[in-house]
C-alpha positions in Angstrom: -23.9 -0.3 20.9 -22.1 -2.3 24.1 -22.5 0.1 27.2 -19.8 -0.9 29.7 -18.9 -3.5 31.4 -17.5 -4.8 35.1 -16.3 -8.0 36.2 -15.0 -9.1 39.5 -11.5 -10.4 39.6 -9.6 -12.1 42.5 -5.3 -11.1 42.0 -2.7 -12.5 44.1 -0.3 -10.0 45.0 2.9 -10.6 43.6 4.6 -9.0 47.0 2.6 -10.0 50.0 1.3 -13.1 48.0 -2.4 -12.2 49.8 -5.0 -12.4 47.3 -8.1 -9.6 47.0 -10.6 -9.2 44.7 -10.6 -5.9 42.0 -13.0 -4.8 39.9 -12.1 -4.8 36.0 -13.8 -2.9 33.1 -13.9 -5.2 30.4 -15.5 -2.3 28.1 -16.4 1.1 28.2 -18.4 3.6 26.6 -16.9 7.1 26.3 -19.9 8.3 25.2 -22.1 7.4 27.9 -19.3 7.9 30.4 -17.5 10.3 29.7 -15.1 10.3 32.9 -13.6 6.8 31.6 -12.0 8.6 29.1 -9.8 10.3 31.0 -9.2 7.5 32.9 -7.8 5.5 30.4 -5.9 8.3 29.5 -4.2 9.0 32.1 -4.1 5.1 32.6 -6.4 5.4 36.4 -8.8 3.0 35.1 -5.8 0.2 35.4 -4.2 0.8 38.5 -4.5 -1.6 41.3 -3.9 -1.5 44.8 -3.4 -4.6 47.2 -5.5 -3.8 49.8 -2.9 -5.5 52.4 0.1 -4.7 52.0 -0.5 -1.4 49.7 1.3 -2.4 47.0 0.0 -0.7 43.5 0.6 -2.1 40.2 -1.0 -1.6 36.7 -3.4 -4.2 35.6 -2.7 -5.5 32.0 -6.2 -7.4 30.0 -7.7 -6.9 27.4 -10.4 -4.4 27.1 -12.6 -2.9 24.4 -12.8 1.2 24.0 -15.9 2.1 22.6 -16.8 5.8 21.3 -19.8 5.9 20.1 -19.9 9.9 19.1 -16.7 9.5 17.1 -17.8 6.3 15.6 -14.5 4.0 16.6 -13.8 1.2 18.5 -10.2 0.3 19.7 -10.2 -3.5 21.1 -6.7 -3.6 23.2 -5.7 -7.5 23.4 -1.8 -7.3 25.0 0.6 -8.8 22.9 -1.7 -9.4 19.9 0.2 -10.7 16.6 -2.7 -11.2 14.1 -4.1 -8.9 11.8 -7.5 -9.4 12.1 -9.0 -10.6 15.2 -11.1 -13.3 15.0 -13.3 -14.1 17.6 -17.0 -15.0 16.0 -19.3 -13.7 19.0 -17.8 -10.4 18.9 -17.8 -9.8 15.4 -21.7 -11.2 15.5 -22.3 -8.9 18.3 -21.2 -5.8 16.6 -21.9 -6.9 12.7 -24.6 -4.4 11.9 -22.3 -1.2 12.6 -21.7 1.0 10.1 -18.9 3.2 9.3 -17.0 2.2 12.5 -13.4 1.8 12.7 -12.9 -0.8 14.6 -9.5 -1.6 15.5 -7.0 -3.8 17.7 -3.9 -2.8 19.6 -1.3 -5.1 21.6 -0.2 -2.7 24.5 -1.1 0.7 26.3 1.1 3.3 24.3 -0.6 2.0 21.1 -3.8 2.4 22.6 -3.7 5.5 23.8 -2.4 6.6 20.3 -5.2 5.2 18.5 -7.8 6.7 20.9 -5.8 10.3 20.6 -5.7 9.5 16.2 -9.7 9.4 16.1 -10.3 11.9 18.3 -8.5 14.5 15.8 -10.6 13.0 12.8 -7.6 11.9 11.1 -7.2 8.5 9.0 -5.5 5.9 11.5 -3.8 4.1 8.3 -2.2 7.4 6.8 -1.0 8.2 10.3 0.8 4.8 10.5 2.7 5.7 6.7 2.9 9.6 7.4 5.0 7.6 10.8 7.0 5.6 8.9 7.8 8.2 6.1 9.1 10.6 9.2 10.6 7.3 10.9 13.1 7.1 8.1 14.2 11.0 8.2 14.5 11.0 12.2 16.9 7.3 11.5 18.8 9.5 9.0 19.3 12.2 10.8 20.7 10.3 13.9 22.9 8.1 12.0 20.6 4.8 12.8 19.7 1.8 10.6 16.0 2.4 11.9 13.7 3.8 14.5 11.0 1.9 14.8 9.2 3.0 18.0 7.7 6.2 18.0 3.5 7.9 18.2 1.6 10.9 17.5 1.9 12.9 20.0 0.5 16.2 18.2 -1.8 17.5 16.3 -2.6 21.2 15.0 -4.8 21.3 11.9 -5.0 25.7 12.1 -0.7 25.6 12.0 -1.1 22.8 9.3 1.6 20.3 11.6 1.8 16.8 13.4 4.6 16.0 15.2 5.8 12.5 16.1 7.4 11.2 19.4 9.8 8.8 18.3 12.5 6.7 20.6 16.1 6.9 19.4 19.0 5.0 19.9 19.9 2.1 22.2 19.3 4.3 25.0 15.6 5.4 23.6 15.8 8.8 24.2 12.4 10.6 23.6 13.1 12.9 20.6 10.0 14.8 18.9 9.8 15.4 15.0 7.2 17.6 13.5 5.6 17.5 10.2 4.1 19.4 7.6 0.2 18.3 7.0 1.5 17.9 3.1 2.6 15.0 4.0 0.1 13.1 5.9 -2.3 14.5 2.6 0.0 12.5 0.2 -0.3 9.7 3.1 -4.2 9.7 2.6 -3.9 9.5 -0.9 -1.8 6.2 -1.3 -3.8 4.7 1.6 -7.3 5.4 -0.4 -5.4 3.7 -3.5 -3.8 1.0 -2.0 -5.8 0.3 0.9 -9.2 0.1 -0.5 -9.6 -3.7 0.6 -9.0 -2.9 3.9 -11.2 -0.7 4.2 -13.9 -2.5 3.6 -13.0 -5.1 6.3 -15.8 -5.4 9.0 -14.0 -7.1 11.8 -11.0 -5.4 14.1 -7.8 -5.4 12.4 -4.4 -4.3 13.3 -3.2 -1.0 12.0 1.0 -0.7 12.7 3.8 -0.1 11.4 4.2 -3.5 9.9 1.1 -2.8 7.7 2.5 0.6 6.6 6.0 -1.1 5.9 3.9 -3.5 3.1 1.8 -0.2 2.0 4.7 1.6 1.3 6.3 -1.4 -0.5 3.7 -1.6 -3.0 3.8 1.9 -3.6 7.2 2.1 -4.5 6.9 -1.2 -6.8 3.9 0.5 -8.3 5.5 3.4 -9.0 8.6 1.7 -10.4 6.6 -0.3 -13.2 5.1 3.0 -13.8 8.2 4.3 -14.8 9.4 1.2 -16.7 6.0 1.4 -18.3 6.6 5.1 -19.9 10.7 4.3 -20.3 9.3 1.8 -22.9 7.2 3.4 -24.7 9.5 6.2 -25.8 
């Protein structure tokens, strides 16, 4: 598996205007470096300084996060749309992995979540419904049409919760929602019915909130022919 990887960069300072030359990761390797880890984290790993006029700003390109222990890959590309990346020399590069998630992400928060999501062993896709599914409640709750922004920002298999930080209202005021692991285990069960094909995809694909809005769609269809299915054969 990719070990990572440094390329040399020239930025123009978008103060002084002087240009200087930085160093960039374009991947790492958790697993062989462990100290990147916490440097993505706590976002180090993109910070920049100019070396003239001191001016520090964080760096913003794509980068591929590579954990080789926990067998996942997160590939962030900023402001990625598509839902499956394809770029043929990557996917040719990495094509005889197995049991890899491999996933992309278009910004930092995402990222970070993702990276957080396999470190805890839990299912990335039944995270993203278990989100919505709370998303709703935490909407109701504050008299909103929707909240739509929000991550996993705990996880506590022994007290059987997650909680959820979501951002509510125009204001988007940080507001945390915990949730019972019941939940999240009726999450994993519609993903590994619903989901099956996606499973099974090899490439990166994009695992958000718009994918659990169309999960959840078919599983409310389903379960209304289901119950237009029994009405008529009483």
């Amino acid at each position: 598996m990719a070990d990572s990887n440094i390329i040399k960069k020239r930025i123009v300072c978008p103060v002084c205007n002087e240009t200087t030359e930085a160093f960039l990761y374009t991947s790492i390797n958790v697993t062989n470096h462990r100290e990147l880890r916490e440097q993505t984290m706590n976002e180090e790993l993109f910070k920049w300084k100019c070396s003239n006029c001191g001016h520090v700003a964080r760096l913003t390109y794509p980068i591929l996060y590579n954990d080789m222990k926990k067998r996942f890959m997160i590939y962030l590309i900023p402001r990625i749309e598509h839902f499956q990346l394809a770029d043929k020399s990557l996917e040719e590069e990495f094509k005889t992995l197995k049991h890899i998630d491999k996933r992309i992400v278009p910004d930092f928060n995402k990222f970070k979540e993702k990276i957080f999501i396999f470190e805890s062993g839990l299912d990335d896709m039944a995270v993203e419904l278990t989100k919505l599914a709370i998303s709703q409640a935490v909407a109701k709750k504050h008299n909103l049409n929707s909240v739509t922004e929000g991550y996993l920002s705990m996880y506590n298999s022994e007290n059987n919760t997650m909680g959820f930080t979501f951002f509510v209202g125009k204001e988007k005021k940080p507001y945390v929602q915990s949730a019972r692991l019941e939940i999240y285990g009726k999450s994993v069960s519609v993903v590994n019915q619903l989901a099956v094909k996606d499973k099974k995809l090899k490439g990166f694909i994009r695992i958000d909130r718009e994918w659990a809005e169309n999960i959840l769609y078919r599983y409310k269809k389903g379960r209304q022919a289901a119950r237009m299915k029994k009405e008529t054969e009483k």
